[in-house]
N, C-alpha and C positions, 0 to 999 in steps of 0.2 A: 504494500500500500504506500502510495506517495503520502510523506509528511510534511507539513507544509509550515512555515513560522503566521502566526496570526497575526507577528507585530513585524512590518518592515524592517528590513537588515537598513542599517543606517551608517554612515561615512563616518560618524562621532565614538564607533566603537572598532578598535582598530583589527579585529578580527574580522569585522563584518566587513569593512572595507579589503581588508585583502579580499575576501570572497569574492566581492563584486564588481572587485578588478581582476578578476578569474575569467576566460574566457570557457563561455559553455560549451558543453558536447550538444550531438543533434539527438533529438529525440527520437528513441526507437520506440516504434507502435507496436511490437511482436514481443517485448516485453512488458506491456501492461495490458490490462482488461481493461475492455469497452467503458465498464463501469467506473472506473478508475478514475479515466481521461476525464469522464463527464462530470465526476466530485470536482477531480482537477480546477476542471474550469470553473464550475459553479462557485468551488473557496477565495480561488481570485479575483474572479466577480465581486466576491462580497467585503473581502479586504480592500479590494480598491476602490468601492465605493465608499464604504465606514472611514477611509482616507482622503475622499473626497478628490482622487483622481482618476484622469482620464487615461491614463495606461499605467500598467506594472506589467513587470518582468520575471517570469520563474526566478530569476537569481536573487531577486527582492525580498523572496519571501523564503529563503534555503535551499531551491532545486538548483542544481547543476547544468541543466538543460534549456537548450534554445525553443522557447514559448514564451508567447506573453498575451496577455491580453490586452484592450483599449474599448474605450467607448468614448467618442466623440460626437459631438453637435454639430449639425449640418446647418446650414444656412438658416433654414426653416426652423432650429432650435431643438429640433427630433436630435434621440441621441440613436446613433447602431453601432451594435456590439459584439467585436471581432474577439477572436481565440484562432492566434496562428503557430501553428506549430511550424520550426526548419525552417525562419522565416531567410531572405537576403534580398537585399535590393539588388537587380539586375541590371537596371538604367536612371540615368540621374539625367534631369536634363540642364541646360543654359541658364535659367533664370535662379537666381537664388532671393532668399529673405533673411532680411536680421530681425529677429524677435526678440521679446522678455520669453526665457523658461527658467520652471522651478523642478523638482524632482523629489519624492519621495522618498527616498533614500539621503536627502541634504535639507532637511527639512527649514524653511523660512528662509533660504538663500535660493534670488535670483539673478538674473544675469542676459546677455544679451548675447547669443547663438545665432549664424549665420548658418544655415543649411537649405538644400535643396527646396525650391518651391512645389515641382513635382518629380514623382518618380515611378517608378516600376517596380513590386514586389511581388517576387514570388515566395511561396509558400506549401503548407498543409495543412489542410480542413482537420478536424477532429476525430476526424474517419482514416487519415491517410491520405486523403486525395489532393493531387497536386492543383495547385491555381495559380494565377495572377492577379495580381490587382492593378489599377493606375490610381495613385493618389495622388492629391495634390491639394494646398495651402495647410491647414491647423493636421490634417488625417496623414499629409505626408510628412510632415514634422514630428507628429507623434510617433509615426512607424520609422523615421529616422532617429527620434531619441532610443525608445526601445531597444533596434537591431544596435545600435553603441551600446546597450547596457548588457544586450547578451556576448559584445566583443570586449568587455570588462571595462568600457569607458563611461566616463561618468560625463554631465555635459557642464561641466565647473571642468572641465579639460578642454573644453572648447570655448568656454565664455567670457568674455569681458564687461567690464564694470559690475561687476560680482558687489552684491548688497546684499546686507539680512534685513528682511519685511521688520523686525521687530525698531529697525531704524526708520523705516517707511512706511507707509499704506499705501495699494495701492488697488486699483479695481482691476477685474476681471484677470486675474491670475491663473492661468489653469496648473497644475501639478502633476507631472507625466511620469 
């Protein structure tokens, strides 16, 4: 049975941080039960929401393995909510954006991250099944923090003017 931490591994403890600058293995389907995968996902559903963010990382929460999950808000304010296993960005295109991102694993430090506006990821469904996605703006940001977090990078390795909110307020912060 997969065991899962219920409290996010966090950069402020230096074990958990080495973790999570561990680069993960891929996730084999042939060693877990159907039923497994689907607790799987349903725990980190519910950690990442009780966190109040929009994507975590198997490695977030103590697994080893390349998965994570997201929900993000579409334009229309609907959120949909992905569970990719084996995820990798395949294509990145031209345009790039600098944002504010925060991270659940750094908790009340953000910062301003330049990455891809869109991209191409492939991946596996819950079942095994191979896909693609094409994201782009806030959903291809999120699947580019994420796939850094399963590469052991954290995005205070990519960010500049790094502030803690406890110095700040600021609106609509998402936490990824």
């Amino acid at each position: 049975m997969l065991e899962i931490h219920q409290k996010i591994l966090e950069i402020s403890n230096k074990n958990e941080e080495k973790f999570l600058r561990e680069k993960t293995k891929p996730f084999d389907f042939a060693k877990f039960k159907r039923e497994e995968i689907k607790d799987l996902i349903k725990k980190m559903r519910v950690v990442m929401q009780q966190a109040d963010g929009i994507g975590l990382s198997a490695n977030q929460i103590g697994l080893p393995y390349r998965f994570f999950v997201a929900q993000v808000p579409d334009t229309n304010g609907h959120f949909k909510f992905y569970a990719i296993f084996n995820p990798e960005i395949i294509k990145t295109f031209d345009e790039k954006e600098e944002l504010e991102e925060g991270c659940l694993s750094v908790p009340q430090t953000f910062g301003l991250v330049e990455r891809n506006y869109k991209i191409i990821l492939s991946g596996q469904d819950a079942f095994g099944k191979n896909f693609k996605i094409k994201a782009w703006g806030l959903l291809a940001r999120v699947f580019q923090h994420e796939v850094d977090h399963l590469n052991g990078v954290l995005f205070i390795d990519k960010a500049k003017n790094l502030y803690n909110i406890k110095d700040f307020k600021q609106e609509n912060q998402y936490k990824i």
